[in-house]
N, C-alpha and C positions, 0 to 999 in steps of 0.2 A: 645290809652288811656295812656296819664303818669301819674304815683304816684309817690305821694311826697315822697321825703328819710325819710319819718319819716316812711312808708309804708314800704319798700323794704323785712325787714324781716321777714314780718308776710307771712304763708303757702294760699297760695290764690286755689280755684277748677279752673282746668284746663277748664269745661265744662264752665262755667257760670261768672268765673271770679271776682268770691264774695272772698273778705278776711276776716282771721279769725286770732282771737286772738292766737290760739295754733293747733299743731298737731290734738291734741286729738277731738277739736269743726271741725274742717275740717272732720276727719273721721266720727260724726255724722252726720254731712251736707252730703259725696256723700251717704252715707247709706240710707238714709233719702228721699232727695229729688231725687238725681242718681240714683237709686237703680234696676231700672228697665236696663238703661245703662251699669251697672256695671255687670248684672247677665247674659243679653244676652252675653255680650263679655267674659266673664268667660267659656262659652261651646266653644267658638272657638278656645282657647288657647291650643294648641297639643304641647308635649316636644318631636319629634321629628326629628330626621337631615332632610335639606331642601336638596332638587336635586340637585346632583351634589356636595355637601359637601364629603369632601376627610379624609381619619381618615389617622395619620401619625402613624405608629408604632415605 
C-alpha cells in the first residue's frame, strides 16, 4: 500500500494499518478496538536478562 506524502505524518495502528489525525485518537483506536491484543501480550512481557546475556563489571 502507498500513501500519499500528504499522509506520511500522521501516527497509523501497526495492526490494522488505519491513520489518525493525532497521537492521542490512535491511543483510543488500539485501546478500543486492540484491546484484547494489547492485554494478552502485556502478561508475556518479563524484564528479565535472556541466556546467555553477560553483565560487565
Amino acid at each position: 500500500m502507498v500513501l500519499p506524502l500528504v499522509d506520511e505524518y500522521k501516527p497509523k495502528c501497526y495492526l490494522c494499518h488505519k491513520g489518525f489525525e493525532s497521537i492521542e485518537k490512535l491511543r483510543d483506536h488500539q485501546n478500543t478496538a486492540h484491546k484484547d491484543h494489547f492485554e494478552s501480550h502485556e502478561k508475556q512481557i518479563t524484564r528479565e536478562p535472556a541466556p546467555g546475556d553477560v553483565t560487565v563489571f
